[in-house]
C-alpha positions as CSV (number, residue, x, y, z in Angstrom):
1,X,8.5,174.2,-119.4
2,X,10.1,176.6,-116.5
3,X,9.4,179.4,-118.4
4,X,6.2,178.7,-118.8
5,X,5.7,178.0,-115.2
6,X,7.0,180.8,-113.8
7,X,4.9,183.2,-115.4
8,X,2.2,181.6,-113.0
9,X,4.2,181.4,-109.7
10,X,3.3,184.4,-107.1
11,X,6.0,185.7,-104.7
12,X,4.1,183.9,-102.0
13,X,4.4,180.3,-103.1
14,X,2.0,177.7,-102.1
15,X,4.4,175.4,-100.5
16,X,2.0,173.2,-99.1
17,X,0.9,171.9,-102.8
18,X,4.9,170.3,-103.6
19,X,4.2,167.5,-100.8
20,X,1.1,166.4,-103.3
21,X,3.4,166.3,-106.5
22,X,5.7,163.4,-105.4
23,X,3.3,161.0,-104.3
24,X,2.0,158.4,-107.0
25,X,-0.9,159.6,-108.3
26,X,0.0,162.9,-109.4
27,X,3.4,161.5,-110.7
28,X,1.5,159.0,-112.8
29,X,0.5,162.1,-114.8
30,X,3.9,163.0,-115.8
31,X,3.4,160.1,-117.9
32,X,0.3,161.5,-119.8
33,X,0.5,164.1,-122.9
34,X,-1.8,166.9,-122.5
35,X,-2.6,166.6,-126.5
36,X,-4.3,163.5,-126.7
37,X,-1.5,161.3,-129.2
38,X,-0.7,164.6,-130.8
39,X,2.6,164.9,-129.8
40,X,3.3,161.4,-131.9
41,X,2.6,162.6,-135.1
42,X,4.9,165.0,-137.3
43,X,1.1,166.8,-137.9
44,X,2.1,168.9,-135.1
45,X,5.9,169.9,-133.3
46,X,5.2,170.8,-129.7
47,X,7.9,173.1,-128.1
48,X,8.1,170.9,-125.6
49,X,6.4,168.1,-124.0
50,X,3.6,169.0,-122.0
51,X,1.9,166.6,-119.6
52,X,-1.5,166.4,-117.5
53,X,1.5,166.8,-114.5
54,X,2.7,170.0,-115.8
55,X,-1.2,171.4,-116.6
56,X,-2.0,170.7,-112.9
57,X,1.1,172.3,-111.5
58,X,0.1,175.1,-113.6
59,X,-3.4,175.5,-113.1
60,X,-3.1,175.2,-109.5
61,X,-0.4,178.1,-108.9
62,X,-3.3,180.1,-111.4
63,X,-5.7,178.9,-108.5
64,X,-3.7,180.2,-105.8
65,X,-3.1,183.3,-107.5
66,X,-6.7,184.2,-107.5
67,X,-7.9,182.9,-104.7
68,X,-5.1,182.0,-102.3
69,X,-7.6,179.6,-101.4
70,X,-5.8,176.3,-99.9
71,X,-9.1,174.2,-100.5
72,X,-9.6,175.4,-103.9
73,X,-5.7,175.6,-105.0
74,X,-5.3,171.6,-103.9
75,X,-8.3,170.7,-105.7
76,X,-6.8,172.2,-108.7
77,X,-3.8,170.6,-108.3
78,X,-5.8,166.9,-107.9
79,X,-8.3,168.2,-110.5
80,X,-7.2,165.6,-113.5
81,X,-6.0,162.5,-112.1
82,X,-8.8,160.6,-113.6
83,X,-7.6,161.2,-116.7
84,X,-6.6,158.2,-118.6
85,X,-3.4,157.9,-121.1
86,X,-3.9,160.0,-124.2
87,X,-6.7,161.8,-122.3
88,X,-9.9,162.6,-124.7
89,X,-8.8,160.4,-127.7
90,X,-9.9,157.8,-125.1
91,X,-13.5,159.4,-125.7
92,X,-13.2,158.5,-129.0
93,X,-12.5,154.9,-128.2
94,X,-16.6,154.9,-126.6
95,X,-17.9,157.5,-129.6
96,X,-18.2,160.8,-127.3
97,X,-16.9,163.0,-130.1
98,X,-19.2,165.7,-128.7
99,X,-18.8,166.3,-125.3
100,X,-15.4,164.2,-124.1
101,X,-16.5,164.0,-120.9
102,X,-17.1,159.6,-121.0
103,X,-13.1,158.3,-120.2
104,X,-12.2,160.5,-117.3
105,X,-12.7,158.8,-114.0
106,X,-13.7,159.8,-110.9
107,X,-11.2,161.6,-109.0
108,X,-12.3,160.5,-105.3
109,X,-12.0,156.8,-106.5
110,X,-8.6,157.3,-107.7
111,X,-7.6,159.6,-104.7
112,X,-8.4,156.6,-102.2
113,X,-5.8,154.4,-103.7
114,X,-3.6,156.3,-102.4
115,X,-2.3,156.3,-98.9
116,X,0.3,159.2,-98.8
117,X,-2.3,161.3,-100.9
118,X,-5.0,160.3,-98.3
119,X,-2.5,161.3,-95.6
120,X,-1.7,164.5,-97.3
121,X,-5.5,165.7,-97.4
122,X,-5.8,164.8,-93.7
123,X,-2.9,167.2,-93.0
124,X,-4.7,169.8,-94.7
125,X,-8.3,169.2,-93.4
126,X,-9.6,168.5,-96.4
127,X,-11.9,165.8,-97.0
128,X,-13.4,163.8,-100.2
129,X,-16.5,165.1,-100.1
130,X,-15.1,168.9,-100.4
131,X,-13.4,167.4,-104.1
132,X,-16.5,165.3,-104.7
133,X,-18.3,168.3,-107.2
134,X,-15.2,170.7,-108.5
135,X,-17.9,173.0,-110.0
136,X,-18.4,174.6,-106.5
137,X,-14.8,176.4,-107.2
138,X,-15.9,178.4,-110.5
139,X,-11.9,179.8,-110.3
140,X,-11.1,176.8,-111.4
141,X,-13.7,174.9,-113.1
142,X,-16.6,177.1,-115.0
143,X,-18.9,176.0,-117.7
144,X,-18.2,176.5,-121.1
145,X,-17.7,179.1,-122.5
146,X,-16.9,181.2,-119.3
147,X,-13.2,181.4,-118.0
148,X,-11.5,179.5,-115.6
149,X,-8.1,178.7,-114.8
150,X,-8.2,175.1,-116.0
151,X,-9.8,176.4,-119.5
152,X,-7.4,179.1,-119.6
153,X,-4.5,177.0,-119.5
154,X,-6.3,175.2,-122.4
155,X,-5.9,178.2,-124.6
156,X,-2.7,179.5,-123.1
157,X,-0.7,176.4,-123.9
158,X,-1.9,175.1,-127.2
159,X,-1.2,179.4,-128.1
160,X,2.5,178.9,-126.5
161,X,3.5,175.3,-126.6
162,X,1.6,173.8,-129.3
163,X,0.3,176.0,-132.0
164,X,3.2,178.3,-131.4
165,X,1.0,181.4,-132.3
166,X,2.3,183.7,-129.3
167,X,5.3,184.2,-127.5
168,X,5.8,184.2,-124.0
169,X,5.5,187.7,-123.8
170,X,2.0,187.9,-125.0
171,X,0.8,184.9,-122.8
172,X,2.1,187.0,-119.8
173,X,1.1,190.3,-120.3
174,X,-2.6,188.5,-121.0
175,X,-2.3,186.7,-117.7
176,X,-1.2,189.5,-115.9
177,X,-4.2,191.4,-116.6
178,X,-6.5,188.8,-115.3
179,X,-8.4,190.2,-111.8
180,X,-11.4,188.2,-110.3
181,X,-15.2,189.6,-111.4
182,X,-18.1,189.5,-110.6
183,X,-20.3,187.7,-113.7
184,X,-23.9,188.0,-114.2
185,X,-24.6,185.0,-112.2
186,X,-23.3,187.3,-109.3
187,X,-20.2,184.3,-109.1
188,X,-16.4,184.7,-109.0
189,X,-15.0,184.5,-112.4
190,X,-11.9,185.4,-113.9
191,X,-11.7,188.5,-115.9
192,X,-9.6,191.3,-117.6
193,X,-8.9,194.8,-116.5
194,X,-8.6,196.1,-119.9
195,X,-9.6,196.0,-123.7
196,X,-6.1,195.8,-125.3
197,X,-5.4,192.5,-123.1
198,X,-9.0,191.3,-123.6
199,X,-9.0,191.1,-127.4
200,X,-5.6,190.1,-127.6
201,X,-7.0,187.2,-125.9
202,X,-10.0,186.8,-128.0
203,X,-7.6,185.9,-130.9
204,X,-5.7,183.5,-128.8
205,X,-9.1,182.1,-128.4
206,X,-9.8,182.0,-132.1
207,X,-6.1,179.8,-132.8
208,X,-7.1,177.4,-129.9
209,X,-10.5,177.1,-130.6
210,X,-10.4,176.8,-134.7
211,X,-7.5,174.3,-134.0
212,X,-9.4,171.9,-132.2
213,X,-12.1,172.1,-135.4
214,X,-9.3,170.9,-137.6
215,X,-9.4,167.5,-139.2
216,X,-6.3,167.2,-138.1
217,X,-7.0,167.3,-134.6
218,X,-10.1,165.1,-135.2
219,X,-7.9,162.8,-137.3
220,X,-5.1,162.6,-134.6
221,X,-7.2,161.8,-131.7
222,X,-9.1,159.3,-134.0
223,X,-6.1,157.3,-135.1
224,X,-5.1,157.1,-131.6
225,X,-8.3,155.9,-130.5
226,X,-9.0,153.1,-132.9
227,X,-5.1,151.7,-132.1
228,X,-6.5,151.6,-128.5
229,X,-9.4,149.6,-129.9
230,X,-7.3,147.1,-131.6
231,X,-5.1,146.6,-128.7
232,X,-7.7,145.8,-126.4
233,X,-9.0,143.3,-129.4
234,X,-5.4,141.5,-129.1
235,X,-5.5,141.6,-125.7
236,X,-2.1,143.4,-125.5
237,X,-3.3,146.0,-123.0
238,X,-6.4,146.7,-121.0
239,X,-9.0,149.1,-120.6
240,X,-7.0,149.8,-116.7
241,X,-3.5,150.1,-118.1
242,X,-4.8,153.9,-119.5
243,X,-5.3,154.5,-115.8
244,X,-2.0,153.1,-114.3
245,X,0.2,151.9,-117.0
246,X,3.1,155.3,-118.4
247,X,1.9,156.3,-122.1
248,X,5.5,155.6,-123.1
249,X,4.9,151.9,-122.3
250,X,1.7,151.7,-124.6
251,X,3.6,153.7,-127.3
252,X,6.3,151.3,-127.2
253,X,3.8,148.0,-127.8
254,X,2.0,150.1,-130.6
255,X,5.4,150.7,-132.4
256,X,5.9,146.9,-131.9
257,X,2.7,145.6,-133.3
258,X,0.8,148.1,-135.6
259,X,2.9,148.7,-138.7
260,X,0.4,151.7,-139.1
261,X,1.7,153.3,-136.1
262,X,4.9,153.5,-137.4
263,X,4.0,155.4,-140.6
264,X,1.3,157.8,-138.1
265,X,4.6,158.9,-136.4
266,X,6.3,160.2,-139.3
267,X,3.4,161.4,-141.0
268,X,3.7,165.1,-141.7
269,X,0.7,165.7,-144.4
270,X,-2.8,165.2,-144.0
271,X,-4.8,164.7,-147.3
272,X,-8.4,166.9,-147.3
273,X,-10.8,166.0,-149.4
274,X,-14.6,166.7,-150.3
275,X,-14.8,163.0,-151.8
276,X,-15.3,160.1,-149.6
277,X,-11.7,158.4,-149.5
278,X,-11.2,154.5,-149.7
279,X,-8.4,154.6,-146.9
280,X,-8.4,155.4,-143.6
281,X,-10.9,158.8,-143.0
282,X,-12.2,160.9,-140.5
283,X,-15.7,162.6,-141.1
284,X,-16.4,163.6,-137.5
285,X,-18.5,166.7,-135.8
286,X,-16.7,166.6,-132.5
287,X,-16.8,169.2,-129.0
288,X,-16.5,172.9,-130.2
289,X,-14.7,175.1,-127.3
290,X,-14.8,178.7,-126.7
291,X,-14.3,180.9,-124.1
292,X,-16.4,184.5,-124.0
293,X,-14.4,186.2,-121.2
294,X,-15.4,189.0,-118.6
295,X,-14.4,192.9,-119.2
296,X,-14.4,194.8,-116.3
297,X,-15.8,198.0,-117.0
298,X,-17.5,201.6,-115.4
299,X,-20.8,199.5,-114.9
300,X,-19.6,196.4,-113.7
301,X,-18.4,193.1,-115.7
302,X,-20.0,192.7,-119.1
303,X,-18.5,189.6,-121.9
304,X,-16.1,191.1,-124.4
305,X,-18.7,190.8,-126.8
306,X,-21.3,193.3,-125.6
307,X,-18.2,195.3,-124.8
308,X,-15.9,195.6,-128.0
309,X,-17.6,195.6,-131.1
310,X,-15.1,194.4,-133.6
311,X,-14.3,191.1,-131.6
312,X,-18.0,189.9,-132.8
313,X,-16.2,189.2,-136.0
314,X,-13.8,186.9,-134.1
315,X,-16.1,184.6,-132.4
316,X,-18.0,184.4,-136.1
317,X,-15.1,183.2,-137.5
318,X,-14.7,180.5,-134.7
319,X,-18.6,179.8,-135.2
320,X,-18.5,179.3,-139.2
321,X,-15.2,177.5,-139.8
322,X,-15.6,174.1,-141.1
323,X,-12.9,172.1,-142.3
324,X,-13.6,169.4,-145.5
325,X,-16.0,167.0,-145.1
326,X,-12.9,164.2,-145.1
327,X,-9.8,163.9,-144.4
């Protein structure tokens, strides 16, 4: 996880971000996976484990690096903590397959629980209206399928960590080549310098977003959410223990209760089919992601698309796969 990190660290650190990462609400997200349940399946073998504590860390120092904005960098850092325990396979537990955006709570109402983090943002002069509407810092957040640095993590570790498509040599020398645009809204975005880094990109893109299109992502995530569901039927856990209970701790009580859990965790094959199945199935159309970045250029910033032909024929790829209908 160092490793990873320190790609994104700048020589001038942003000290005033490591007083935020000890108090409670950012630790409680050292107790989240950033995979949503994958990492308990033997569908997929993470280098590591990742959390929602290490993607903040992360995507903040990216913020900082682009803006050495205090405001924006802290926001970053704070940007997730609504996120419940196994993050958008909680989505699943409500039926928001296609935009993920129902479980995550509002991060001013968690912020106030919290005394020290309260005290912190006094400190700093920041106040809750200034993290009310993150959108405002398009560094950081962006809509789809424009870059930002919380969306480039998203491709950057599921390349690294979780796919293991790229080494750490490619992630860097992509992120190294990242500048601040201009993008046809006239906005701030995040951009690259030069062809080679852009396409290399692209492809990175392509693994990420085609991997999220899997059935086994969609079958993951889904198993995940309907042991959720019959927890909350048992009454064993409740729908607040996502937001302030460790994911280990839930883990344990679904190892202890659902057989099926059990066998999820050492499940290494998932059966695709065309056929309807009689077990357990997914059959889901769920949130497609892509990311169309900027290319600097003689004429100003222009996507990668109208700029390198032959990366069309990535993003087609990404736009026609389809996995079988069941799985």
């Amino acid at each position: 996880m160092q490793e990873y990190l320190n790609v994104f660290i700048d020589k001038e650190y942003p000290t005033f971000i490591d007083k935020y990462t000890k108090t409670q609400t950012l630790q409680r997200l050292n107790y989240v996976t950033q995979f949503c349940g994958c990492d308990y399946t033997k569908l997929y073998s993470p280098l590591f484990v990742y959390t929602r504590f290490h993607h903040s860390i992360v995507v903040a120092h990216r913020t900082w690096h682009f803006t050495h904005n205090k405001e924006e960098t802290i926001s970053a850092l704070l940007h997730d903590v609504g996120t419940p325990c196994f993050a958008h396979s909680i989505d699943y537990v409500f039926g928001d397959y296609l935009n993920q955006e129902s479980s995550e709570k509002n991060i001013v109402e968690i912020i106030k629980k919290d005394k020290e983090l309260m005290n912190y943002l006094k400190e700093d002069e920041i106040s809750l209206e200034q993290l009310n509407d993150l959108t405002k810092y398009p560094i950081l957040e962006n809509k789809s399928p424009k870059l930002c640095t919380d969306r480039l993590d998203g491709v950057l570790h599921s390349c690294y960590i979780w796919l293991h498509t790229h080494e750490l040599k490619k992630i860097k020398e992509v992120y190294d080549d990242l500048v601040v645009l201009e993008n046809e809204q006239g906005k701030k975005e995040i951009g690259f310098q030069h062809k080679k880094q852009a396409l290399q990109f692209a492809y990175m893109v392509k693994e990420y977003a085609i991997a999220l299109q899997k059935n086994e992502d969609k079958y993951t995530m889904k198993f995940v959410s309907e042991i959720v569901k019959k927890a909350f039927l048992k009454k064993l856990i409740s729908m607040e223990d996502l937001y302030t209970k460790k994911e280990s701790d839930l883990v344990d009580l679904f190892q202890k209760h659902f057989s099926s859990w059990r066998v999820f965790n050492e499940s290494a094959t998932l059966i695709k089919a065309d056929n309807q199945p009689t077990s357990f199935y997914v059959s889901l159309e769920t949130k497609k992601r892509n990311v169309i970045p900027l290319i600097k250029t003689k004429e100003g910033s222009k996507r990668i698309t109208e700029e390198i032909g032959k990366v069309q024929e990535i993003y087609n790829e990404i736009d026609c796969f389809k996995d079988t209908k069941y799985a």
